[in-house]
LOTIVO-967005 format. One line per field, with one value per residue: residue number from 0; x, y, z of N, C-alpha, C, O in turn. Coordinates in Angstrom, 2 decimals. Example, Ala and Ser with C-alpha at 12.3 -4.5 7.8 and 13.67 -1.06 7.14 Angstrom:
BEGIN
i = 0	1
n.xx = 13.19	12.85
n.yy = -5.69	-2.25
n.zz = 7.80	7.08
ca.xx = 12.30	13.67
ca.yy = -4.50	-1.06
ca.zz = 7.80	7.14
c.xx = 13.20	12.90
c.yy = -3.30	0.03
c.zz = 7.80	7.87
o.xx = 14.24	13.41
o.yy = -3.32	1.14
o.zz = 8.46	8.04
//
This chain:
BEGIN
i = 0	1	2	3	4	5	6	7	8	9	10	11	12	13	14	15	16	17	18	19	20	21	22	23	24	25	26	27	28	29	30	31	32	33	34	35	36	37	38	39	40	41	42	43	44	45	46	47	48	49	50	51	52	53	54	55	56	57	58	59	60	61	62	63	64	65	66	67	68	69	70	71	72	73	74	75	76	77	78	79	80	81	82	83	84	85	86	87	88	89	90	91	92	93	94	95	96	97	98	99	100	101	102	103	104	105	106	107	108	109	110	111	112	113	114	115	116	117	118	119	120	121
n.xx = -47.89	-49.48	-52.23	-51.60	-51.65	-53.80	-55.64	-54.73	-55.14	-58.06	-58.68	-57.93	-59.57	-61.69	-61.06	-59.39	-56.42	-53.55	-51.17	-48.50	-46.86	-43.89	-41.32	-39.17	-37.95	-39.48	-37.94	-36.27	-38.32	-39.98	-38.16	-37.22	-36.81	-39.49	-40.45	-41.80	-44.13	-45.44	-46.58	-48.04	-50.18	-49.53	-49.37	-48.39	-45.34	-44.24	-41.25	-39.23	-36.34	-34.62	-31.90	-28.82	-26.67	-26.00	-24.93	-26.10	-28.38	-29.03	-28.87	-30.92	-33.27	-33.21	-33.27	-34.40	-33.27	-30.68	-27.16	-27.93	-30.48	-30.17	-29.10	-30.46	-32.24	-32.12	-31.55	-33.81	-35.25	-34.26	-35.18	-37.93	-38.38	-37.70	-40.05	-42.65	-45.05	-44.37	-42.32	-41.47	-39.31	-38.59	-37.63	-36.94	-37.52	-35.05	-32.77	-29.29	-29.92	-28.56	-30.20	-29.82	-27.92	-29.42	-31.15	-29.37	-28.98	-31.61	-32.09	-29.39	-30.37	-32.90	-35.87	-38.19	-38.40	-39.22	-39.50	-40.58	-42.54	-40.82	-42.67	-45.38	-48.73	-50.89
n.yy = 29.96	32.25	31.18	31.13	33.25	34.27	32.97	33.59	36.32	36.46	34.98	36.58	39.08	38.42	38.84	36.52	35.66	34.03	31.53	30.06	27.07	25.89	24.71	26.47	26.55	28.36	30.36	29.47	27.65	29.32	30.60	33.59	35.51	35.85	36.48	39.30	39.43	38.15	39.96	41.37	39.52	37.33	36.14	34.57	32.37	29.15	27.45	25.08	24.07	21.97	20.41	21.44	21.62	22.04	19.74	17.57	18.51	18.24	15.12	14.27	15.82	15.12	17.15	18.23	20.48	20.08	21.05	23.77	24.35	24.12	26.78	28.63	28.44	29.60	31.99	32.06	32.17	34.79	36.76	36.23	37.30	39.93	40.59	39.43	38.85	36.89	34.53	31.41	28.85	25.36	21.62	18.26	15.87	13.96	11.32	12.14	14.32	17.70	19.40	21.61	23.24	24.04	25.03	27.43	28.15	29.40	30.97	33.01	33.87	35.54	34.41	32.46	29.39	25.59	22.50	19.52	16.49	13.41	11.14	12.15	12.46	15.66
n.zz = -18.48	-19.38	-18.44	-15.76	-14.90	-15.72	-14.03	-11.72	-11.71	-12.02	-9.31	-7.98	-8.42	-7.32	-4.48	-3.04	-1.72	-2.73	-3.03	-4.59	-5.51	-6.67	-8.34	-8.97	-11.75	-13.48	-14.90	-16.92	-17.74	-18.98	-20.65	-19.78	-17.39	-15.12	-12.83	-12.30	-13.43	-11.45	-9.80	-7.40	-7.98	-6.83	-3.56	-1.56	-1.72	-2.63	-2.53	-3.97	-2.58	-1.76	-1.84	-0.85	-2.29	-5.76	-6.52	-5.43	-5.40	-8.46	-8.32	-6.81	-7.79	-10.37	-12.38	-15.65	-17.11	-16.03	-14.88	-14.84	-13.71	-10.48	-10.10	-11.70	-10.13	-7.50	-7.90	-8.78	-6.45	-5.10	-7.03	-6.56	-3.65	-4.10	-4.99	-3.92	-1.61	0.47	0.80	0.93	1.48	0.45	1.97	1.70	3.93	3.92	3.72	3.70	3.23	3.81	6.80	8.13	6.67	4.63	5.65	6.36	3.68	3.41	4.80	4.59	1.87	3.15	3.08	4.30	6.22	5.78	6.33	5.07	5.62	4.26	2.54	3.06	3.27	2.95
ca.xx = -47.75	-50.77	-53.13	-51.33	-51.94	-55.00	-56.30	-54.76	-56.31	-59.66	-58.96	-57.33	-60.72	-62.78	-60.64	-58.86	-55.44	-52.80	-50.22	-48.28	-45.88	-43.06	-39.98	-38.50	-37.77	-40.28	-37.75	-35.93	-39.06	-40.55	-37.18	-37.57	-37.68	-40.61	-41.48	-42.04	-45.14	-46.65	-46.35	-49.45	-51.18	-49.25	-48.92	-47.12	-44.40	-43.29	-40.14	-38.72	-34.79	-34.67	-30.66	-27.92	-25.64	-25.83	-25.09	-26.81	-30.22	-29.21	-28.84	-32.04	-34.09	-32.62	-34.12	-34.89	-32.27	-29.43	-26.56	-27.97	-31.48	-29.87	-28.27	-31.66	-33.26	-31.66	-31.76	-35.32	-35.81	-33.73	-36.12	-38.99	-38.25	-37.98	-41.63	-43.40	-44.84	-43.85	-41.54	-40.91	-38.35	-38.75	-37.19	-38.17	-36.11	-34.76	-31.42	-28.74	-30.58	-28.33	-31.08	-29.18	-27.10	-30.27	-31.83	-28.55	-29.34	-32.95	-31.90	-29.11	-31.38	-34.28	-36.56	-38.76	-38.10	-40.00	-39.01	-41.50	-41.62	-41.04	-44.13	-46.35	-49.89	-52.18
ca.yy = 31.20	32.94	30.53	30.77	34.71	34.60	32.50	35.07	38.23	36.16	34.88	38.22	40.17	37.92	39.02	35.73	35.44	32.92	30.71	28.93	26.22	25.96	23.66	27.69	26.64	29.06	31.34	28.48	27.11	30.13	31.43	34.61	36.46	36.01	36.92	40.81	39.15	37.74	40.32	41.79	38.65	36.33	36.25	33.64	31.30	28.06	27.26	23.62	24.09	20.08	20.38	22.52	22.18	22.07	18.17	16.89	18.69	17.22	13.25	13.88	15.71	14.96	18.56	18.27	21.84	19.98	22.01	25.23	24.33	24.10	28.45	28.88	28.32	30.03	33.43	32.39	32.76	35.96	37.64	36.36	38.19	41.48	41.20	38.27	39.79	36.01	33.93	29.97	27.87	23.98	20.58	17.06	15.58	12.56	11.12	12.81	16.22	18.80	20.62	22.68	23.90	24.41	26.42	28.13	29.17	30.17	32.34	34.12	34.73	36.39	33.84	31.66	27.86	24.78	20.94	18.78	14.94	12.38	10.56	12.07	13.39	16.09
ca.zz = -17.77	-19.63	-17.61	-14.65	-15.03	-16.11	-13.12	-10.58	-11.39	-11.72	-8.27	-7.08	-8.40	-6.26	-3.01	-3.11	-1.74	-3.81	-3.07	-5.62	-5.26	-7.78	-8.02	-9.66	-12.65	-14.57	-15.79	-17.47	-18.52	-20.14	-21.13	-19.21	-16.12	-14.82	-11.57	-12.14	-13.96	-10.55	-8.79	-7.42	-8.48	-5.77	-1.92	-0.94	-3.10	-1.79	-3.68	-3.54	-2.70	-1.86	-1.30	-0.33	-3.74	-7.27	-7.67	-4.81	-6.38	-9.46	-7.91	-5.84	-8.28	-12.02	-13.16	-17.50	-17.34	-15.83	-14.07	-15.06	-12.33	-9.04	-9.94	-11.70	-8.90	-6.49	-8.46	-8.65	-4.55	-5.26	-7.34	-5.80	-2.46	-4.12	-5.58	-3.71	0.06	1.44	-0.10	1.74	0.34	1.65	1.33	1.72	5.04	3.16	3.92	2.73	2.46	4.90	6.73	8.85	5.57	3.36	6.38	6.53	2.53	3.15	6.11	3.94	0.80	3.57	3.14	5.09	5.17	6.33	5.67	4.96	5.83	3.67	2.12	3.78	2.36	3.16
c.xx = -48.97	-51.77	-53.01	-52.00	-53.49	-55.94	-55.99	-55.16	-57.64	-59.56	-58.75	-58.75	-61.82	-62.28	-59.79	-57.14	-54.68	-51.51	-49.84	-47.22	-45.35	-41.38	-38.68	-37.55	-38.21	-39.60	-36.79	-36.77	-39.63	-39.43	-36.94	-37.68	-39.04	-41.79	-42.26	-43.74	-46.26	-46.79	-47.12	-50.44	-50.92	-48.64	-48.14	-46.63	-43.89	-42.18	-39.36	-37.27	-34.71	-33.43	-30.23	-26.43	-26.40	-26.18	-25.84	-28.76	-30.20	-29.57	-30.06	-33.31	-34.09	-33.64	-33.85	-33.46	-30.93	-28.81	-26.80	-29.22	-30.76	-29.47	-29.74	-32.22	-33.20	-31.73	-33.26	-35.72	-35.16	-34.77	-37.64	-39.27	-37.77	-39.63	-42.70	-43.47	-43.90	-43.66	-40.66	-40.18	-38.33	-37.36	-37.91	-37.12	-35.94	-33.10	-30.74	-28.25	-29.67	-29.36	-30.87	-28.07	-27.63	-31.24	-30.84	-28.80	-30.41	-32.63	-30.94	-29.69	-32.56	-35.06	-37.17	-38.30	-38.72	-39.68	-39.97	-40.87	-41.80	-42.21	-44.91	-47.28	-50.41	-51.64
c.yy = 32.09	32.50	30.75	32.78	35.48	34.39	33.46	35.74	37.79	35.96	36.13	39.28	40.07	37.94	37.42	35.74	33.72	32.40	29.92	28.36	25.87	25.10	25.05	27.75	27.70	29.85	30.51	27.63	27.86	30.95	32.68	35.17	36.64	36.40	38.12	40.80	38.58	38.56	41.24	40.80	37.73	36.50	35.89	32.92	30.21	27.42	25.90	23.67	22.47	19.90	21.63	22.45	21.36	20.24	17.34	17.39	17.96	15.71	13.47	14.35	15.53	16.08	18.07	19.58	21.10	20.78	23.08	25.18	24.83	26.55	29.00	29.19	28.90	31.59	33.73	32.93	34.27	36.74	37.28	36.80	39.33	41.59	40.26	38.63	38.42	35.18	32.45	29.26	26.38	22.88	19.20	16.84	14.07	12.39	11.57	14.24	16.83	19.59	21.75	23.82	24.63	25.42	27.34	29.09	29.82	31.30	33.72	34.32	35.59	35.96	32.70	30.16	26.84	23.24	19.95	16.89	14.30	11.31	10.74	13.03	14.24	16.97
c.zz = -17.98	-18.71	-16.08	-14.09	-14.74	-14.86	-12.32	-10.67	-11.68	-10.31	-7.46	-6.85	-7.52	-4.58	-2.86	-2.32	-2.24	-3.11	-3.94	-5.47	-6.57	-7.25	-8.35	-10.53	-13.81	-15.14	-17.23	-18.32	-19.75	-20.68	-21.01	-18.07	-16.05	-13.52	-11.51	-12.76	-13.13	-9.66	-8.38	-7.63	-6.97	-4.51	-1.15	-2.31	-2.24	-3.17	-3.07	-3.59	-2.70	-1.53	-1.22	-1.37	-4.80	-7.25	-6.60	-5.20	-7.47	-9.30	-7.26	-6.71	-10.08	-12.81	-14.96	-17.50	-16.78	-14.65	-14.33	-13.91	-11.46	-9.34	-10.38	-10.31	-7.71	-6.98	-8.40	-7.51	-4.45	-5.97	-6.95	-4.88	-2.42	-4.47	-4.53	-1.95	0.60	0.50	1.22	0.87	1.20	0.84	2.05	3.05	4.67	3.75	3.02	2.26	3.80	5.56	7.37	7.35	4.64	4.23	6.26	4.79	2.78	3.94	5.37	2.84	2.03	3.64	4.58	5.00	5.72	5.52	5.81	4.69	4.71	3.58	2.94	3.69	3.27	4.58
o.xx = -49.51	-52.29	-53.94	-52.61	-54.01	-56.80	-56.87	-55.83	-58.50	-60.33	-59.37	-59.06	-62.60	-62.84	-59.54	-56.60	-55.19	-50.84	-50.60	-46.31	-46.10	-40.71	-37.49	-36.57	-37.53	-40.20	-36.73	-36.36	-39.77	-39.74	-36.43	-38.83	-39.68	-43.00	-43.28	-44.50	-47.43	-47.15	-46.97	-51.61	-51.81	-47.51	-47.42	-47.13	-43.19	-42.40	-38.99	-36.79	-34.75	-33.42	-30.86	-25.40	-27.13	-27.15	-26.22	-29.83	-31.07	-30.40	-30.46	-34.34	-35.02	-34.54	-32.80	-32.52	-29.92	-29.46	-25.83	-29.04	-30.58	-29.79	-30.30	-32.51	-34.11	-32.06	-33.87	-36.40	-35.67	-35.31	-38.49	-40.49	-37.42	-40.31	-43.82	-42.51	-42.81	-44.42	-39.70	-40.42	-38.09	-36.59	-38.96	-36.10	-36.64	-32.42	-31.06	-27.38	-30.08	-29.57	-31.56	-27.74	-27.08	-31.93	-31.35	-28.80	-30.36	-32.92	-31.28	-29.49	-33.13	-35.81	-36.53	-37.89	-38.97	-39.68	-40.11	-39.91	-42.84	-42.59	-45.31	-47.03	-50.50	-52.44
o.yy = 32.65	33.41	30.63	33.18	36.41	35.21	34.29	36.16	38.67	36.72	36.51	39.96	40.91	37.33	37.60	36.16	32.60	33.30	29.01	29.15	25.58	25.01	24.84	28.50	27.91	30.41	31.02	27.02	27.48	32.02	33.20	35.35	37.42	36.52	38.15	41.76	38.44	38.12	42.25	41.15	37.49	36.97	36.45	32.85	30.41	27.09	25.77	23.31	21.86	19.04	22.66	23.10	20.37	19.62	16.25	16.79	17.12	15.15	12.33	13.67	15.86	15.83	17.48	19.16	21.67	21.15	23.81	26.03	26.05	27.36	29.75	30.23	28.78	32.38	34.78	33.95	34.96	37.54	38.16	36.95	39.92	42.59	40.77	38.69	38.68	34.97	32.54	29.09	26.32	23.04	19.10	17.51	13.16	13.34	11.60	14.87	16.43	20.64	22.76	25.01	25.48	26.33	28.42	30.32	31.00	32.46	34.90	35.52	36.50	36.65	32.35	29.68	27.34	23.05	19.54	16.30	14.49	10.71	9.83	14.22	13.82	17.61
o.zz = -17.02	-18.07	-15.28	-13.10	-14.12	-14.54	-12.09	-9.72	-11.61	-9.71	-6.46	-5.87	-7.07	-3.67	-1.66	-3.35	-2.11	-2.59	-4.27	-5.23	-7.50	-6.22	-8.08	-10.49	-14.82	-16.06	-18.35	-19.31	-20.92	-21.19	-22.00	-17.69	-16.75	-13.33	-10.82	-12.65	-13.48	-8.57	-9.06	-7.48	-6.16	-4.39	-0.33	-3.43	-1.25	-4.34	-1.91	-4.67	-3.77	-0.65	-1.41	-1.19	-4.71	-7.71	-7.03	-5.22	-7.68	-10.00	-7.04	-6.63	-10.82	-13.61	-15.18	-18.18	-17.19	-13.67	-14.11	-13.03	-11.52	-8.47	-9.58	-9.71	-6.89	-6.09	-8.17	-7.43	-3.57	-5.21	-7.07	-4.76	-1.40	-4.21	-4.54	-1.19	1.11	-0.44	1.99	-0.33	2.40	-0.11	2.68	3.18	5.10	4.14	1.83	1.66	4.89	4.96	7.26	7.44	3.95	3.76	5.96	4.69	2.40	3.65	5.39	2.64	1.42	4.33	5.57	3.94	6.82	4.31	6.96	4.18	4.08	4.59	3.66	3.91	4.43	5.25
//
């Protein structure tokens, strides 16, 4: 988080705008609320929802946190769209994945949302 910090307001001082892509775990990772800490530093957030419940994030992305991720993570897109000007939440379009259900979350959190294809670079 120090690094991640550190790099923004170097890139910020040089006129820079930031985007950072996050699976939005970080408050889980650093044990902390942490967005109120990017805020001014970062422009956009792309936040990896990936499903539309709890145990289907778990079976698709086996998060290290368990059943506490998928609520994590969703509080995360919550406080990132009080501090964060633009705030996208995506998923992969894999079988399986609801995308009409997981647009239906991004739309009621306020957020942006965009589904990205399966294996496919660049």
């Amino acid at each position: 988080m120090d690094e991640l910090i550190a790099v923004a307001r170097f890139l910020k001082s040089k006129g820079k705008r930031i985007r950072l892509d996050t699976n939005g775990h970080g408050d889980l990772i650093n044990g902390r609320s942490i967005i109120h800490e990017l805020q001014g530093l970062i422009d956009t957030i792309c936040i990896s929802l990936n499903a539309e419940t709890a145990e289907k994030y778990e079976e698709i992305c086996k998060p290290v946190f368990g059943k506490r991720a998928y609520p994590a993570l969703i509080q995360f897109i919550k406080d990132a769209k009080q501090v964060i000007p633009n705030v996208l939440v995506s998923i992969v379009d894999i079988p399986g994945v609801d995308v009409e259900k997981c647009e239906r979350i991004a739309r009621e959190l306020g957020v942006d949302f965009r589904v990205r294809k399966y294996n496919v670079l660049g």
